[in-house]
N, C-alpha and C positions, 0 to 999 in steps of 0.2 A: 318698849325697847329703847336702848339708851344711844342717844342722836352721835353718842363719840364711842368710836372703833377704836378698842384698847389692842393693843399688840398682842404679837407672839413672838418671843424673846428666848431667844438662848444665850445661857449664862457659862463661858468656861471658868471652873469656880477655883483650880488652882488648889493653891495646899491652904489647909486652914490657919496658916497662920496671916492669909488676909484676911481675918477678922478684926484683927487690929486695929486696919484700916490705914487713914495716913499715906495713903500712896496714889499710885493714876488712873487705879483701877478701881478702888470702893471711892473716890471723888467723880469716876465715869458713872457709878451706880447709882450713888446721890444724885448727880446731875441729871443721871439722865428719868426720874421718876418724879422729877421733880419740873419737867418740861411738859406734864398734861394731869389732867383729875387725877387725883386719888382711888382709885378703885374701888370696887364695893368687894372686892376678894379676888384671891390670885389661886388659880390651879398649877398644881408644882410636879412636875417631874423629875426624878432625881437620879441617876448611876448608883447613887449607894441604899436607893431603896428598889430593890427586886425583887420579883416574883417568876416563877416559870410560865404557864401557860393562859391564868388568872391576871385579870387586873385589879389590886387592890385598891378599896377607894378608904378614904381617912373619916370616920365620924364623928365627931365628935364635936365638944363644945370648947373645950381649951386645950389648945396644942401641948406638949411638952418637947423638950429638944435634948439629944441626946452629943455626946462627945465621944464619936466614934472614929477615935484615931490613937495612937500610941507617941510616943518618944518626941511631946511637945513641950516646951515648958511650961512649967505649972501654971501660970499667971492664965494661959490659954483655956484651959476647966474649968475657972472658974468666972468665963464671960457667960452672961444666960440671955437668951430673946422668948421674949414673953409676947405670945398672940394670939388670938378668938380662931376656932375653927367657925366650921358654915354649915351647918347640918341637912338644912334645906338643898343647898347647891350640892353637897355629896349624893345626897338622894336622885338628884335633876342629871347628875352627872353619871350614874348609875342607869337613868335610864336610857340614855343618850348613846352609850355603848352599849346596853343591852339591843337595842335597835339595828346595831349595824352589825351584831352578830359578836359579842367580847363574849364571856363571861367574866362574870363579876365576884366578890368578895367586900364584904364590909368590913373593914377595920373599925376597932375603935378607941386600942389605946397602943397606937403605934407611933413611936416617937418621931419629929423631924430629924432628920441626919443632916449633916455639916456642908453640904451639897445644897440643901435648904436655908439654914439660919444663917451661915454665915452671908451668903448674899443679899438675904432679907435686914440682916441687920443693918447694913449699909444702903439696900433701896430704899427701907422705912424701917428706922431705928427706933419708932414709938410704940411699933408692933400696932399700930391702930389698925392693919388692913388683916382680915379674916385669910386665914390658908387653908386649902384643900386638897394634901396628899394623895398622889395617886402612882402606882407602882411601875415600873418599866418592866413589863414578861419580856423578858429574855429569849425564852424560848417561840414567840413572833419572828417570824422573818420582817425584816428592815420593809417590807411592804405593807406589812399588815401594822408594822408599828406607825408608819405614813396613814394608815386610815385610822387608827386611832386619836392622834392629831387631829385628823379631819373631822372626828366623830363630836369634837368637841368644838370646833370653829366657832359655831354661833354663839358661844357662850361670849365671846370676843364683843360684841352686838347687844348685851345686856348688862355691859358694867361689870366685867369678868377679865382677866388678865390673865396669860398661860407663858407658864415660863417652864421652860425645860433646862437642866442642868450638866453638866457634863464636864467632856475634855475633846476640843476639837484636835487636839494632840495630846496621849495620854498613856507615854511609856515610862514606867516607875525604874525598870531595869535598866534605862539608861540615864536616870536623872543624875544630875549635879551639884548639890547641894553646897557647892561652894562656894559660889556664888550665882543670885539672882538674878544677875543682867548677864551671865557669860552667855558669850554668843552663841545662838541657836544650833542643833545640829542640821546641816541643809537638808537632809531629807523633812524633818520636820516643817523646817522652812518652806520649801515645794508644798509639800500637803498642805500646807495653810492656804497657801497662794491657790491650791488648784480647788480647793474648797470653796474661797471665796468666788473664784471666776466660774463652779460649777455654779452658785447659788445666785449670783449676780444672773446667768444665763436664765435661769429658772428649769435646766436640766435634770429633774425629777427623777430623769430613769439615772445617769451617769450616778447620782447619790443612792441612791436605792441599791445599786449595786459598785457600793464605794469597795468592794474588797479586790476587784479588776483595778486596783490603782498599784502599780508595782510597789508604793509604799504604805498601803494601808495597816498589813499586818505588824510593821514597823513603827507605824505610826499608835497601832492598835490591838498590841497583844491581844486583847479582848476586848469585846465591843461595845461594852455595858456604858463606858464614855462618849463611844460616838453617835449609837441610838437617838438618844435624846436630843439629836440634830433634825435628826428623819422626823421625830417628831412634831416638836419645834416646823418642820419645814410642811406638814402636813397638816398643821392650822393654821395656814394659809387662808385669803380669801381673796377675792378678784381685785383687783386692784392695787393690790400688798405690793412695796419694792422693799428692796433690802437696804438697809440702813448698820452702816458697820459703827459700832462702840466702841471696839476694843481690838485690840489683833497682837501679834510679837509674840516669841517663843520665849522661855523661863527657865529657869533651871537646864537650860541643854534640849530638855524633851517633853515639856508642858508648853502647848500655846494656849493662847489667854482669849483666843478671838470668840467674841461676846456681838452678837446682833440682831434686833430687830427687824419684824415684817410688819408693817402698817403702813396703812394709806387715809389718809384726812377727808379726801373725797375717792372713796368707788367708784373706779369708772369700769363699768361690765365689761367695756371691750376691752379693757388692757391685758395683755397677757396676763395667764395666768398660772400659778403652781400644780393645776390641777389639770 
């Protein structure tokens, strides 16, 4: 068992054209993967890789990535991230969820989506660390997506790293594209805020049942972006505090808030997410 507790990290990943990079946000990603060990392999949750009632696990030996988006400039299709899948830890991870009751599915030549590479390419641009897709069912209630997270915790504990991917704000129908810094829309802004201070709290239920927020459906046409919080907040472990990287709204109706659960020393008694 590996003596350092890798995180569990939620990434709001924004529009792809931060692939580019050069901005506060892939220098937050750099920096911040670059403040502990390298990992022996990252397990990735993504919004734009779904499934219904299956969880899909990735097997495979070399990732491929895929440019799942429209009406970007060219220069953008033709950036690549090249990196090792983990076949072992699909396998490990397969049964880890078959234990707590998932069903499962092997992928094996399923591409990373832009939810994936583009962050990876800025956490680790040499693609040296192995990745391990694995699909967000949809049709889970935001409960069971919580034990899912959970199902995989330990993996945290063996030199394993779990990032979920998303949009802590993630309404396309009111974006902005006119500009990147115009000021946020305040509902967006509130949900941000009541996000952080639910998750700061360690309020487990209040999330789990984030659509009782007068601006969740606002925030959340659909909820394939905010999932991957519940997640993310469901590979938890005793002693995790939350650690923010990132935060601000974009384009009007994207917030960017990106953050970490780790704790360097476990302490059993500390509150817990669970």
């Amino acid at each position: 068992m590996s003596t350092f507790r890798y995180p569990s990290m939620f990434i709001s990943h924004g529009s792809p054209m931060l692939a580019f990079g050069e901005d506060q946000f892939s220098e937050m990603l750099e920096n911040y993967s670059s403040s502990f060990p390298k990992p022996k392999a990252i397990v990735f949750i993504s919004a734009h890789s779904v499934s219904s009632d299956t969880v899909h696990v990735l097997k495979t030996e070399k990732n491929r990535i895929i440019h799942d988006f429209n009406g970007f400039p060219p220069e953008l299709y033709k950036i690549e991230y090249d990196c090792n899948g983990a076949p072992e830890l699909s396998d490990q991870i397969v049964q880890l969820l078959k234990k707590n009751g998932f069903q499962t599915k092997i992928e094996t030549d399923s591409p990373l989506d832009h939810g994936i590479w583009v962050p990876m390419k800025h956490l680790y641009p040499k693609g040296d660390v192995p990745v391990v897709k694995i699909s967000l069912p949809l049709n889970l209630t935001p409960a069971k997506i919580l034990k899912m997270g959970y199902s995989l915790a330990s993996l945290r504990e063996e030199g394993v790293m779990i990032i979920s991917s998303g949009g802590a704000v993630h309404n396309l129908r009111e974006l902005k594209w006119s500009h990147k810094t115009l000021e946020g829309a305040s509902w967006a802004k509130e949900f941000e805020e009541w996000l952080i201070k639910t998750i700061e709290k360690k309020d487990v239920d209040s999330l789990v049942n984030a659509e009782e927020h007068p601006h969740f459906y606002l925030s959340h046409p659909s909820e394939e972006h905010f999932l991957p919080i519940i997640c993310a907040i469901g590979a938890a472990l005793p002693g995790d505090e939350l650690k923010i990287l990132h935060r601000g709204v974009e384009y009007f109706s994207l917030s960017m808030l990106s953050f970490a659960l780790n704790s360097k020393n476990t302490d059993e008694h500390s509150r817990s997410f669970h």
